[in-house]
C-alpha positions, 0 to 999 in steps of 0.5 A: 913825875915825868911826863910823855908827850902823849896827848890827852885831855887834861889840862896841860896834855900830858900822861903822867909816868911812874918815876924812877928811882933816877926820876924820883931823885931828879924831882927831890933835887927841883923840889930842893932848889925851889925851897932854897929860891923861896926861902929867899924871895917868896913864891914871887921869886919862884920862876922856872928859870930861876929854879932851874938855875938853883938846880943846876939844870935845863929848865926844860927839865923842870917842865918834865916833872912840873908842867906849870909854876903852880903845880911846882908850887903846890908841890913844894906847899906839900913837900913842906907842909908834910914835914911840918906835920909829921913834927906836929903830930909827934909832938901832939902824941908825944904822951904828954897830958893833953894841954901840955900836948897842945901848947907844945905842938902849937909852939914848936909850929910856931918856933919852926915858922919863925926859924925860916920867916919867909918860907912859912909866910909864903905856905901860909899867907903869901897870895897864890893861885887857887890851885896851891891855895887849895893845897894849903887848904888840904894841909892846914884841915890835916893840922887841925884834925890832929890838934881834935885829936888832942882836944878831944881826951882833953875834952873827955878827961876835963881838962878843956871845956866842952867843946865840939873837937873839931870845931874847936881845932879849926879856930885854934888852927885858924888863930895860930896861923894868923897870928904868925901872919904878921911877925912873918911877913917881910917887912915885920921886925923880928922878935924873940922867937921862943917868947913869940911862940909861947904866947901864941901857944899860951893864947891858945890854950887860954881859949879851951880853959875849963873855967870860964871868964867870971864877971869880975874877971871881965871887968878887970881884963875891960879895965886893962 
């Protein structure tokens, strides 16, 4: 939001004002632009003037809205995190019974993640100050409490095995986003994103299955 220059005691001494509806596009058309600059080089490539070039303004205009790299930063992690949610969430609650729900929230992430690597390997993994770190932070926990949402009538109707909803969402959360680390990093080969999705999405699954692994099956999954 634009700022006064009006002095207080926060730390970039600065009174945030309400946006207009000018100031409101103004901020839509930087948070634009620095998608665009991270789509193509990362968060490391997210420099002001670089932004305010791709914006085709001053980049005194930029510091009205964003008064440090990181606050840019962490608005474009919530810019971009948002809308990967609300997808999510549509899917999670298309209808569907609960492990086809699952399996299609945590593959249609992963096949969006892969349509745009470099973007998604900087909201997910790229190294960022701990202010945008934490707003990755409050993004994936609103994932995950989605997916227990699923888990949960999965759960109540014997689809998953027992589990604790919550605890259960966090690690399949933690799983499917460090599994698209790799494939999404810079120097990784690019793989068939339909296939790589599915597997990813299938792994989970595989961890709520209502039966559990018998001896035999350990032995032959020791023998492979």
């Amino acid at each position: 939001m634009p700022l006064t220059g009006k002095r207080n005691e926060y730390e970039f001494g600065f009174m945030p004002q309400p946006l207009t509806k000018h100031g409101a596009l103004k901020r839509r058309s930087l948070l634009d632009a620095a998608r665009r600059v991270v789509s193509d080089g990362g968060f490391r490539r997210l420099q002001m003037t670089v932004v305010a070039e791709a914006a085709g303004t001053a980049v005194g205009t930029i510091y009205r809205y964003f008064p440090a790299k990181a606050d840019l930063c962490a608005a474009l992690v919530a810019e971009v995190s948002s809308r990967e949610l609300a997808v999510l969430s549509d899917v999670a609650k298309s209808g569907a019974t609960p492990p086809v729900a699952l399996f299609d929230a945590v593959a249609v992430f992963a096949h969006r993640a892969l349509a745009d690597r470099r973007l998604a390997y900087a909201m997910i993994a790229e190294p960022v100050e701990p202010a945008v770190d934490a707003e990755r932070l409050i993004w994936r926990t609103r994932i995950g409490q989605t997916l227990a949402e699923v888990i949960g009538e999965g759960t109540a109707a014997g689809a998953f095995r027992p589990c604790d909803p919550r605890l259960a969402a966090s690690c399949i959360t933690g799983a499917f986003m460090e599994a698209l680390v790799g494939p999404l990093s810079p120097s990784s080969e690019a793989r068939d994103a339909k296939a790589l999705s599915d597997e990813i999405a299938t792994l989970c699954l595989f961890m709520l299955s209502p039966s559990p692994l018998r001896d035999d099956d350990n032995a032959s999954l020791r023998v492979q």
